[in-house]
Short mmCIF file of the C-alpha atoms (twelve columns), coordinates in Angstrom:
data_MODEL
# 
_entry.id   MODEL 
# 
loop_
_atom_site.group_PDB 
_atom_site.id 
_atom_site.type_symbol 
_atom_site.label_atom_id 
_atom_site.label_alt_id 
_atom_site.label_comp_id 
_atom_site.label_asym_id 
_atom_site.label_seq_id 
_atom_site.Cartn_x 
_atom_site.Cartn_y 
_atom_site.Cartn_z 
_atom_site.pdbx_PDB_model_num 
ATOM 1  C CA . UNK A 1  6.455   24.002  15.532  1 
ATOM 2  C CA . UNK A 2  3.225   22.210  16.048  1 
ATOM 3  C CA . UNK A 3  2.614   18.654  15.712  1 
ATOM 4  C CA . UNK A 4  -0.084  19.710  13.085  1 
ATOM 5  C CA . UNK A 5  2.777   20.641  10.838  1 
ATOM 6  C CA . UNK A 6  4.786   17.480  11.087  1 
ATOM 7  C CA . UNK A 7  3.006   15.152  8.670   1 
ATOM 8  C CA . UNK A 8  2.068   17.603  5.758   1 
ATOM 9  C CA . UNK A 9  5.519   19.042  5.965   1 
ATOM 10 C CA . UNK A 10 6.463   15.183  5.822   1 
ATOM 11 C CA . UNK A 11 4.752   14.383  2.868   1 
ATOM 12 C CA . UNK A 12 6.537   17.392  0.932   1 
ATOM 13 C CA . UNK A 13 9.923   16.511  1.723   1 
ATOM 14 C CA . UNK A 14 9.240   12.790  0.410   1 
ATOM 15 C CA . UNK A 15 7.389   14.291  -2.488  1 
ATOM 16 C CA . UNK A 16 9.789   16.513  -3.126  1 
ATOM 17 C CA . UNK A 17 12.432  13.827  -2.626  1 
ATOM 18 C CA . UNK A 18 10.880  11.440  -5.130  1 
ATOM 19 C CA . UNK A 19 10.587  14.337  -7.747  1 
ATOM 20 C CA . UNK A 20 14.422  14.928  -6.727  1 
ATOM 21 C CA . UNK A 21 14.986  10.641  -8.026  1 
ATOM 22 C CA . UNK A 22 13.515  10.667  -11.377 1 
ATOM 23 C CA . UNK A 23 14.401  13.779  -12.551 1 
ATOM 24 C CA . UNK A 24 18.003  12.375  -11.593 1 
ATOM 25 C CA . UNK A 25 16.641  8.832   -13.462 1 
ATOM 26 C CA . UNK A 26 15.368  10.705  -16.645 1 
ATOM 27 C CA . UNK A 27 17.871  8.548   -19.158 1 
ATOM 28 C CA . UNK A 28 15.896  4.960   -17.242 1 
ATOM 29 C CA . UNK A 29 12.159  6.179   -17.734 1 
ATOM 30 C CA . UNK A 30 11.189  2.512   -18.640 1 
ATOM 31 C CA . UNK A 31 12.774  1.447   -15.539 1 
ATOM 32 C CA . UNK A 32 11.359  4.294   -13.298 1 
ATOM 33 C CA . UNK A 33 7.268   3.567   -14.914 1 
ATOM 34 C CA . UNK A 34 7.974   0.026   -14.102 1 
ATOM 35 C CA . UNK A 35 8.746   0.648   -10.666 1 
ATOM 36 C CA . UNK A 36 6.712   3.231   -9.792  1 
ATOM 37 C CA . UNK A 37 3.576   1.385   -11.279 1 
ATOM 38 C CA . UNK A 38 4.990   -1.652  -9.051  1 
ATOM 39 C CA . UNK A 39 4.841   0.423   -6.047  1 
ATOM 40 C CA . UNK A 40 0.931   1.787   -7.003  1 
ATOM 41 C CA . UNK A 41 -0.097  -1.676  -7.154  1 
ATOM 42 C CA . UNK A 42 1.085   -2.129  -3.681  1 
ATOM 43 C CA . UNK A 43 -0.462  0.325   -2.099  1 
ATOM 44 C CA . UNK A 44 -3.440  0.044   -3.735  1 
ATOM 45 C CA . UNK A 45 -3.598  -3.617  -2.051  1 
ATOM 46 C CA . UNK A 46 -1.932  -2.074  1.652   1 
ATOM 47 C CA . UNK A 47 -5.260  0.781   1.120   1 
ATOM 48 C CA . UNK A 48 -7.792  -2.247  -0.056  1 
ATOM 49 C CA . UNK A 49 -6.556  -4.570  3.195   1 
ATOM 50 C CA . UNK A 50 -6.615  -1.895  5.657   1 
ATOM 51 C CA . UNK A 51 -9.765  -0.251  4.483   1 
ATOM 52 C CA . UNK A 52 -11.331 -3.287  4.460   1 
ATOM 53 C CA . UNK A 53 -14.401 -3.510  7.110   1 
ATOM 54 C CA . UNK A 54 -13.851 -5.638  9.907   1 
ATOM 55 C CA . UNK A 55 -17.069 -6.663  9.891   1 
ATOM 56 C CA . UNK A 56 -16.484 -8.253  6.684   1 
ATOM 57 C CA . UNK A 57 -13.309 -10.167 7.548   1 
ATOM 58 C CA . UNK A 58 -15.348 -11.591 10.587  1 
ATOM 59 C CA . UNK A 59 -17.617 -12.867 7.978   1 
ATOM 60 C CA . UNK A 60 -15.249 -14.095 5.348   1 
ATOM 61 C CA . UNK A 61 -13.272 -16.440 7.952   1 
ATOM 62 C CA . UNK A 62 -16.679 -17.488 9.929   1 
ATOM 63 C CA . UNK A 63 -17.980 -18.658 6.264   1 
ATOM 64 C CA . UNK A 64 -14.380 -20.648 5.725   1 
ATOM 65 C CA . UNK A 65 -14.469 -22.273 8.590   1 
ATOM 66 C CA . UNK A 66 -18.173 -23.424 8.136   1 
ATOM 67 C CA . UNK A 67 -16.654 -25.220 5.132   1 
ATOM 68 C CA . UNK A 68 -13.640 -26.181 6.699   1 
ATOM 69 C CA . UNK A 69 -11.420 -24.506 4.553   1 
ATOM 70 C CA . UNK A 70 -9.453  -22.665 7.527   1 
ATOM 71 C CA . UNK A 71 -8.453  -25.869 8.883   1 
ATOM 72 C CA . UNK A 72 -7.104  -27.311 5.267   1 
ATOM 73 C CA . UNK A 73 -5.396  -24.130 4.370   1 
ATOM 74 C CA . UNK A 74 -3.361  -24.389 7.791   1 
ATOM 75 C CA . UNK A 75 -2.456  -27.864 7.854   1 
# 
C-alpha cells in the first residue's frame, strides 16, 4: 500500500467511526449537538491559530511590546 493511501483511508475509518457513535447515541441527540458543536468551535480556533500568518503574529507581539503590554501580561 502506498503512503498516498494512508491518510484518506484514515479519515474514512474515523468518519466512519464517528457515524458508527451517534447512530449508537440516537436516544442523547441533545447531548451529541452539544458536543459535537463544542468540538467545531475548537477546531475552528486550532484552523484560525495555525492558519494564522506569521507575519502577523510578528507584528501583533512587536506592537505589545511597544506598549509594554508583554511585560505586564507576564509578570
Amino acid at each position: 500500500m502506498a503512503v498516498t493511501f494512508v491518510m484518506p483511508i484514515a479519515e474514512a475509518a474515523v468518519f466512519t467511526a464517528g457515524c458508527l457513535v451517534i447512530h449508537t447515541q440516537q436516544r442523547r441527540a441533545d447531548q451529541v449537538t452539544v458536543a459535537l458543536a463544542c468540538v467545531a468551535v475548537l477546531l475552528a480556533f486550532v484552523l484560525g491559530i495555525a492558519l494564522t500568518p506569521d507575519s502577523f503574529l510578528r507584528d501583533q507581539v512587536g506592537v505589545a511590546i511597544e506598549n509594554g503590554e508583554l511585560g505586564q501580561q507576564l509578570d
